[in-house]
Structures are given as C-alpha cells and as structure tokens.
N, C-alpha and C positions, 0 to 999 in steps of 0.2 A: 360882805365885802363891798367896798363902797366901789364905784365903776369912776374910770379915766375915758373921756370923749377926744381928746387930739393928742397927735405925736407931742405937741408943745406942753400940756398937762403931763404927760409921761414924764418926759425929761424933770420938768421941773420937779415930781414928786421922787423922783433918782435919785435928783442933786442934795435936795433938800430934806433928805430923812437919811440917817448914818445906819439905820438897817430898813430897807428894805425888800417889798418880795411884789412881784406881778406874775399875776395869774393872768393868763391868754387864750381864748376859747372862743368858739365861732356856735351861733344860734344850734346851728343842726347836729353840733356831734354830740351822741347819747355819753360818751367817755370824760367830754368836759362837764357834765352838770352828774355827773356822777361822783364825780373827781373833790368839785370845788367843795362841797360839804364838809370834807375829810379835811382840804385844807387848810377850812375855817378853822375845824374841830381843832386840831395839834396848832391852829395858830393863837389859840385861847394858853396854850403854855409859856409862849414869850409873846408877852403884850408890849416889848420894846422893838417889835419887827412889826412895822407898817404897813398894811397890803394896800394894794389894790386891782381891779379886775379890768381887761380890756377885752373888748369885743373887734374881734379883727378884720370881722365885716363893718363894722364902723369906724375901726380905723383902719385901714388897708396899711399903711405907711410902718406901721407895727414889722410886720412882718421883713419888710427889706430893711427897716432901722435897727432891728434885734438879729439875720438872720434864723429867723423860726417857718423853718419850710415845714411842719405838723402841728398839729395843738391838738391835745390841752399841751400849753406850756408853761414852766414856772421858771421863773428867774429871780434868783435870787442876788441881791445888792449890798456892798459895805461902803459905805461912804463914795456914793457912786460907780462902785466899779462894780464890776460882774463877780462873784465868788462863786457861783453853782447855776448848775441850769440844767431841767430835763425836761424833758416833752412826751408825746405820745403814752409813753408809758409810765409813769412817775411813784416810786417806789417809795412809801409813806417812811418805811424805817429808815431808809437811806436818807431821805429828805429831814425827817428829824434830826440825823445825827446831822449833817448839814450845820442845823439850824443854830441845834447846841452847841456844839462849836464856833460858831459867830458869834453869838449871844454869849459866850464866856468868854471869850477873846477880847470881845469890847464891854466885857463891864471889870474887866484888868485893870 
C-alpha cells in the first residue's frame, strides 16, 4: 500500500478517487502492522478501491482532520465522503461486507 506524506496528499487522494480507503497506523503499534497485511490481502478482491496508508506520527494533522483518537484506523471513502470507519479493532468480515456493498453500489 503505497504511503500519503501531508494532510493536503490525503485530501486530494479523497477527492479524487470515487472509492477509496486509508489505512492509519503509528510506527510503534504491533496491532497496525499486524492489521495492514490482512488489509492488503481482502483489498486484492476489489481492485476498484484505492488505498492508501498514513503514518500519523508523520502526519499528526491526520488525526484532528479525521477525528481518529486510536489506530490502526481505516476509513473508508465514496466519492469523498466517509461511508465506514473502524479503528482499534477492525473486524475483517465486517470490513468486507463494507466493501462489497460499495463496490456493488457504484458499479450499478
């Protein structure tokens, strides 16, 4: 998953991709780089949802821009807006269904 360096790379990659998803995770937690693999893995099933990953000790601004007081976080996007969002805990099946349903929704 390719990495985002500034709040302004974020935004624009929001705006400009009609599905997308950010991953959010800080160097030190064993549960984000635990996490991210898994969400590579299921994100090889809809190659029309665009990731990307943010480090939130690199970007600090992340966190009061999204309210994400934990990470790992994921948030998920449909033409800029927020459809889904979990953190801390992030529950792969849940997260699927999620996915497929936005992935069917927008290829309607």
């Amino acid at each position: 998953m390719n990495a985002l360096h500034s709040i302004e790379d974020i935004n624009t990659f929001i705006e400009n991709e009609t599905l997308s998803l950010v991953y959010i995770s800080q160097p030190n937690c064993s549960i984000c780089h635990a996490l991210l693999p898994q969400v590579e893995e299921l994100l090889r099933e809809y190659p029309r949802i665009s990731s990307r990953h943010v480090d939130a000790e690199e970007v600090p601004e992340v966190a009061g821009r999204f309210s994400v007081m934990t990470v790992p976080a994921v948030l998920v996007f449909a033409e800029g807006k927020e459809m889904f969002r979990k953190a801390r805990f992030v529950p792969m099946g849940e997260l699927n269904q999620q996915l497929a349903k936005l992935n069917h929704f927008l290829n309607e």
